[in-house]
C-alpha positions in Angstrom: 57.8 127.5 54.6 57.8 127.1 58.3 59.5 123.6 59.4 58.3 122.4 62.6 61.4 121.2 65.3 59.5 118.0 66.9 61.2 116.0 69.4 59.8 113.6 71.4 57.4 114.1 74.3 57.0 111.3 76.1 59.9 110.9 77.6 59.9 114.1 79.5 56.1 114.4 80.8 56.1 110.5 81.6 59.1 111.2 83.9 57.5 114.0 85.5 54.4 111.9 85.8 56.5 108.9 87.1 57.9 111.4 89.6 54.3 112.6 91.3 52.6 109.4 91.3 52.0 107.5 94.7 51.4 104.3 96.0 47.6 103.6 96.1 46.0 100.8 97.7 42.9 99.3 96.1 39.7 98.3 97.5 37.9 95.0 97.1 38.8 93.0 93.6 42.8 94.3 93.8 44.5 91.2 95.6 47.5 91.8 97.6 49.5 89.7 95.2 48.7 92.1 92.3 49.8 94.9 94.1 52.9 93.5 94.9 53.6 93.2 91.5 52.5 97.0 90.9 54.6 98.2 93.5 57.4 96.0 92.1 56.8 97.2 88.6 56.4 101.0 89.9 60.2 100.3 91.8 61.8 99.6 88.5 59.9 102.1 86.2 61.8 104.5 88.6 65.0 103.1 88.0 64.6 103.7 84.3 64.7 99.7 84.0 61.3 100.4 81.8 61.7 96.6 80.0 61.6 94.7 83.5 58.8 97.0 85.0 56.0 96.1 82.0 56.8 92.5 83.1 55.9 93.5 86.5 52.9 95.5 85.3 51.7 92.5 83.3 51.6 90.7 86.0 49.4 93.0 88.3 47.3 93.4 85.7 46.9 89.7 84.8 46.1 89.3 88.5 43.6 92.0 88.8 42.1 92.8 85.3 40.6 96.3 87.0 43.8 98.0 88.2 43.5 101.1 86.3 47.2 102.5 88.0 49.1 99.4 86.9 47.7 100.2 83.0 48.9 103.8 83.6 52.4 102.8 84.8 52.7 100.6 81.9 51.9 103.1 78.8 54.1 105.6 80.7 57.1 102.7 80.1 55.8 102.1 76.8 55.6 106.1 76.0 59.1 106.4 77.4 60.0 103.4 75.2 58.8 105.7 71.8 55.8 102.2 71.8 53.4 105.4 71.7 50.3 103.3 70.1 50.9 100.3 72.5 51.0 103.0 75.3 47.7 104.8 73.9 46.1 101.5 74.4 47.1 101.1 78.0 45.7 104.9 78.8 42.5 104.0 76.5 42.1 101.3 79.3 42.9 103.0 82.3 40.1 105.8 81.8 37.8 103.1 80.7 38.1 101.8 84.2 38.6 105.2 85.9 37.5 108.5 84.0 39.0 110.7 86.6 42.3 109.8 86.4 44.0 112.3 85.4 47.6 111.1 84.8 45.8 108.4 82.4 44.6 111.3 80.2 47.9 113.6 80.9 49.8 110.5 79.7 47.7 109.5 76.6 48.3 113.2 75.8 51.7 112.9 76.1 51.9 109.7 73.4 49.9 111.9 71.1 51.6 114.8 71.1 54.6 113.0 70.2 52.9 111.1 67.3 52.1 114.6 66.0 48.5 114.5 66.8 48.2 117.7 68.8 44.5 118.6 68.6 43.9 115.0 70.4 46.7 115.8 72.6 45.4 119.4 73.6 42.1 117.9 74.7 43.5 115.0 76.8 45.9 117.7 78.0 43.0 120.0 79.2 40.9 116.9 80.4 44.1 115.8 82.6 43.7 119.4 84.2 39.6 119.0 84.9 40.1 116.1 87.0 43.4 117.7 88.7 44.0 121.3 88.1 47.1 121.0 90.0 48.7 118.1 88.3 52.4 118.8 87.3 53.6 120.2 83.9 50.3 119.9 81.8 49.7 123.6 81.1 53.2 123.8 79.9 52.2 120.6 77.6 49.1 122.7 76.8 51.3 125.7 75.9 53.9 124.2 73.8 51.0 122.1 71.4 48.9 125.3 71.4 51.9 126.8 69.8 52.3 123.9 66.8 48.5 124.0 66.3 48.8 127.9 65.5 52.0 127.2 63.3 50.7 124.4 61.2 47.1 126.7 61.0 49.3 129.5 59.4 51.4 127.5 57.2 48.2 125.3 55.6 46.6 128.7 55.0 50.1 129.8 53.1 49.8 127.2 51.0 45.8 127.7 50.4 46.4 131.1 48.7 49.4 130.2 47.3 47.5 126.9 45.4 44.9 129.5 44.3 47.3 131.9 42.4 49.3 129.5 40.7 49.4 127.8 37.5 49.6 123.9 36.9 53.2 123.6 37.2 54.1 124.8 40.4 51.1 124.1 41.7 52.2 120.6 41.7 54.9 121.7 44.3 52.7 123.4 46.2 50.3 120.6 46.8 53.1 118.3 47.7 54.4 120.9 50.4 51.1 121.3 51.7 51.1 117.4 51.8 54.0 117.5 53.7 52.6 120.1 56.3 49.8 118.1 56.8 51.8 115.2 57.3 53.8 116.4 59.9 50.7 117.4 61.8 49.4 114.1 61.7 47.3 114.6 58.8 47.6 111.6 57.1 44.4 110.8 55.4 44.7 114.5 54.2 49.2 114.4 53.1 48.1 111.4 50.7 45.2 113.8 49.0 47.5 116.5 48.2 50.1 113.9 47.5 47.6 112.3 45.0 47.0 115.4 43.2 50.7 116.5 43.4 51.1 113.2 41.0 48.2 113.9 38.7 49.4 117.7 37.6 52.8 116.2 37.5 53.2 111.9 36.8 56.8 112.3 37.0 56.9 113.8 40.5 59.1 110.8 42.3 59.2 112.8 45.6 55.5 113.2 45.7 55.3 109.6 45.7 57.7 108.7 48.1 56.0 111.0 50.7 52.8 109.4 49.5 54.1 105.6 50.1 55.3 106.9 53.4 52.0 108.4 54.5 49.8 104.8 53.5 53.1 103.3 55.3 51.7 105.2 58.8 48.2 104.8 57.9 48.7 101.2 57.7 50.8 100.8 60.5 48.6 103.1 62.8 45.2 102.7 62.2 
């Protein structure tokens, strides 16, 4: 059985991305005041003083509900803070108020891919590159989840012919592996499945339903 060596994302493409965004000046509906607060927020973000600069970020955005930079900024410090869901809904915003902005979708990818969920992240990934094919370390990004979409592929289909040929027993090992394969890809819906059957061919199966309270834990928690 493969095992996958996930570390977090975030962190590293949200530096990069803090590192090649500018200062842009809004047109009509961005008051001065707003940007202040952007450009103050923007400062401190760069300074690694994430905490301070979403206060600042708040505050732009509070003042002008439409600045689709100040909602990037802030899911980058939330993403580099591991809050990847409360950063997902920053990006979310962002594109709703700018679909070309690439960092927006570069960044959402970023959360993603470190919440495991790479076939969302590959396509935010190659969106990010659409609207700026020159934008900074997104084809690596692309590489890398390219790479853990193949591995989980192969290691699902493993455990597909492996379910096939073997009797009830092990079978019950198998589906509780497979569980756990799909639960490191994100799969959550799908881990609690095999989990579920895991514990029918075998009622006394107590790992099988730990990972199984641990997968409704996420679901729960994330959706």
């Amino acid at each position: 059985m493969q095992t996958f060596n996930i570390a977090p994302r975030a962190m590293r493409l949200a530096a990069v991305l803090l590192s090649i965004m500018t200062v842009v000046l809004f047109g009509i509906g961005c008051s001065s005041e707003a940007e202040k607060h952007y450009n103050l927020g923007r400062d401190l973000g760069e300074k690694a003083r994430f905490q301070d600069a979403i206060i600042e970020f708040d505050e732009a955005i509070r003042l002008d509900p439409k600045h689709a930079r100040a909602y990037v900024r802030r899911g980058l410090a939330y993403a580099i803070l591991d809050m990847y869901r409360r950063a997902i809904q920053d990006f979310n915003e962002a594109i709703k108020l700018d679909p070309t902005l690439s960092e927006a979708y570069a960044g959402r990818g970023s959360a993603l891919e470190s919440l495991r969920e790479y076939e969302k992240a590959l396509q935010d990934y190659e969106e990010a590159i659409r609207h700026d094919p020159k934008i900074i370390d997104v084809q690596t990004s692309i590489d890398r989840v390219n790479q853990h979409i193949s591995q989980y592929y192969q290691e699902i289909q493993f455990y597909i012919g492996a379910i096939k040929i073997s009797p009830d027993g092990s079978s019950a090992v198998l589906y509780n592996s497979r569980g756990i394969a799909y639960f490191e890809f994100g799969r959550y819906e799908k881990a609690v499945q095999d989990y579920s059957e895991a514990i029918r061919i075998a009622p006394g199966f107590v790992e099988a339903y730990v990972n199984r309270a641990v997968a409704y834990t996420l679901l729960l928690r994330f959706d």
